[in-house]
N, C-alpha and C positions, 0 to 999 in steps of 0.2 A: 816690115810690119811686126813689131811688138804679139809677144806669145798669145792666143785667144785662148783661155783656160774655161772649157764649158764642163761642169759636173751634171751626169747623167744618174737618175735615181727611177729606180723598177720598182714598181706597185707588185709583183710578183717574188716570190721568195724561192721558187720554183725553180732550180740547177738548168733544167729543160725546159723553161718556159719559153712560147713564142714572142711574148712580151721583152725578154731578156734578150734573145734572136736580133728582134727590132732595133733594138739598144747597140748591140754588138755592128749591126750594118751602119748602123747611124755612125757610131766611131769612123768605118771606111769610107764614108763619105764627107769626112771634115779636109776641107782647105789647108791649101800649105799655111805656116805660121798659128793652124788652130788644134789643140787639145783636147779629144771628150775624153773623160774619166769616167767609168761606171762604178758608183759609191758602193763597196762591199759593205756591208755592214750593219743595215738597216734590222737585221733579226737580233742583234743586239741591243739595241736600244728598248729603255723601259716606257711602257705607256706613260705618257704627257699626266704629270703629276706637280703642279705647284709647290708642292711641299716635298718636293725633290730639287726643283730648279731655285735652289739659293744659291747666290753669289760663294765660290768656293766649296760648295758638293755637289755643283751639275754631275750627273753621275756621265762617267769618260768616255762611254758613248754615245752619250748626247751631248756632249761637250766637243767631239772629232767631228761628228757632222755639222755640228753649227761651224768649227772652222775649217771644212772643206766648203761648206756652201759660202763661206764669207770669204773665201781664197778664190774661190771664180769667177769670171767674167760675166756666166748667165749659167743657167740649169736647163737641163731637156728632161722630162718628167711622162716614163711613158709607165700607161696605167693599161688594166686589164679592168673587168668589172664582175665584180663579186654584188650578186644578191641586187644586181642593179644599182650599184654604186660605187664608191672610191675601196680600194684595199683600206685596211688599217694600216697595216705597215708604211704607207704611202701617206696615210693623212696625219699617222702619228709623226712621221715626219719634216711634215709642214707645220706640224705644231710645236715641234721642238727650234725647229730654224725661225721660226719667225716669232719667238721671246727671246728678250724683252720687249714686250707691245709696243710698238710704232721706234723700236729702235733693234731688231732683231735682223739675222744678217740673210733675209729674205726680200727686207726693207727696198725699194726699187730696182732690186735685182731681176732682169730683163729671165722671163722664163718662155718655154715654148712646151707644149703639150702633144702627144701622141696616144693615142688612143686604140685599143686591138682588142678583138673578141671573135671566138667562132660564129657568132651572130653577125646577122645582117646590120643590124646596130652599128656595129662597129665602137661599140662601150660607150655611146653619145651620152648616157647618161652619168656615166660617173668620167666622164670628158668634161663633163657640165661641173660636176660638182667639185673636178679638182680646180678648175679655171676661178670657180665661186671662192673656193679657201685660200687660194691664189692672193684673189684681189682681195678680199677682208686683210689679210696676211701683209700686205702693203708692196707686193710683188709687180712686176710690170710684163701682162701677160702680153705675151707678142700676141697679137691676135693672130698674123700673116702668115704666122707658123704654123698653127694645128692642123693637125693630120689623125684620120680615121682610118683603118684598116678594117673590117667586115669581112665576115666569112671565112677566117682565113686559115680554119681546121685543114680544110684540103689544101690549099694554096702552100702554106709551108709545113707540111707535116714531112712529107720530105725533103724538103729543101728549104735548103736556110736561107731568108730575105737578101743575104747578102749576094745568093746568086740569083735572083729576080732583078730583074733589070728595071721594069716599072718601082719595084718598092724603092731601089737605089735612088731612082731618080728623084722621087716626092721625098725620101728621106733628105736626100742631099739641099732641094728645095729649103724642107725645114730647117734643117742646118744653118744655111747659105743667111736664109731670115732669123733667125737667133743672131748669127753673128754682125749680122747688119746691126741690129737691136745695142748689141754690146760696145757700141762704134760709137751710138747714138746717132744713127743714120736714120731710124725707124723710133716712130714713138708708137705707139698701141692704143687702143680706145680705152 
C-alpha cells in the first residue's frame, strides 16, 4: 500500500491543549502505510487578506500550508470551541488553503472533523461551522468520520487520550474512515 499522507491541523494554539492531546492520539492510531502530520505553524500565518494573496507574495506562511495541505492525501481538522464557534486560527486556515476559489488546494480534499470541549456539547457548534467552511471551501467532508468528545475537562485532565482506550478506539474509527475517503472507497454527502 502506497504511503497514506493525512495532515492534522488544531483550532487550538494552546502547547497543552486537550484538543492538541486528541491530535496526538489520533497520530497513534493510523495504520500501517499511513502518516498523520500535526501542521506546526498555524500562529504564524497572517489573517486572510486578498491583497496579500497575489501570485508571487503569498506571504511564506501561507504559502507552507497551502503546500502541506496540497501534499496530503486528506486533513483531520480537530477544533475546540471558542465563544460558541470555530477558532480563528482554524478558519483562517481554511481560508488560506482553499484560495484560489474553486482551484485551492482544499479543492475535493477528503477531510474528517473532531470536535472537543469541557461542555457537554462537545463543541457541536463550531463542529457545524467548520464542516459549513468545509463544504463552501470545496473540501469532501467525510461525513462517517466526525467525532465529538463532551465533557472532557475531567476525563483528560490527567490523562492523555492516548491512554483511554474508548478515545483510541473512535479515534482510530475516524482515522480508519478518512483513510477509506482518501482510497475513494467512501464518498461523503
Amino acid at each position: 500500500m502506497p504511503q497514506t499522507r493525512i495532515l492534522a491541523l488544531i483550532g487550538s494554539l494552546r502547547a497543552a491543549s486537550i484538543n492538541r492531546r486528541l491530535a496526538e492520539a489520533a497520530v497513534q492510531t493510523a495504520p500501517e502505510g499511513v502518516e498523520i502530520t500535526i501542521y506546526e505553524g498555524l500562529a504564524d500565518i497572517p489573517f486572510y487578506n486578498e491583497d496579500l494573496d497575489v501570485p508571487g507574495s503569498v506571504p511564506a506562511a501561507a504559502q507552507a500550508l497551502r503546500a502541506a495541505v496540497a501534499e496530503s492525501n486528506g486533513l483531520l481538522l480537530v477544533t475546540p470551541e471558542y465563544n460558541g464557534t470555530i477558532p480563528a486560527v482554524l478558519k483562517n486556515a481554511i481560508d488560506w488553503a482553499s484560495r484560489p476559489y474553486g482551484a485551492g488546494a482544499l479543492k475535493d480534499r477528503p477531510v474528517a472533523v473532531v470536535s472537543g470541549s469541557i461542555s457537554q456539547n462537545a463543541a457541536k457548534w463550531a463542529h457545524g461551522d467548520v464542516v459549513k467552511a468545509l463544504g463552501v471551501a470545496g473540501a469532501n467532508v467525510v461525513e462517517d468520520a466526525h467525532l465529538h468528545f463532551g465533557g472532557f475537562g475531567a476525563r483528560f485532565t490527567e490523562a492523555h487520550p492516548r491512554d483511554d482506550a474508548e478515545a483510541l478506539t473512535q479515534l482510530g474509527a475516524t482515522v480508519h474512515e478518512l483513510v477509506r475517503a482518501t482510497s475513494g472507497e467512501l464518498v461523503s454527502a
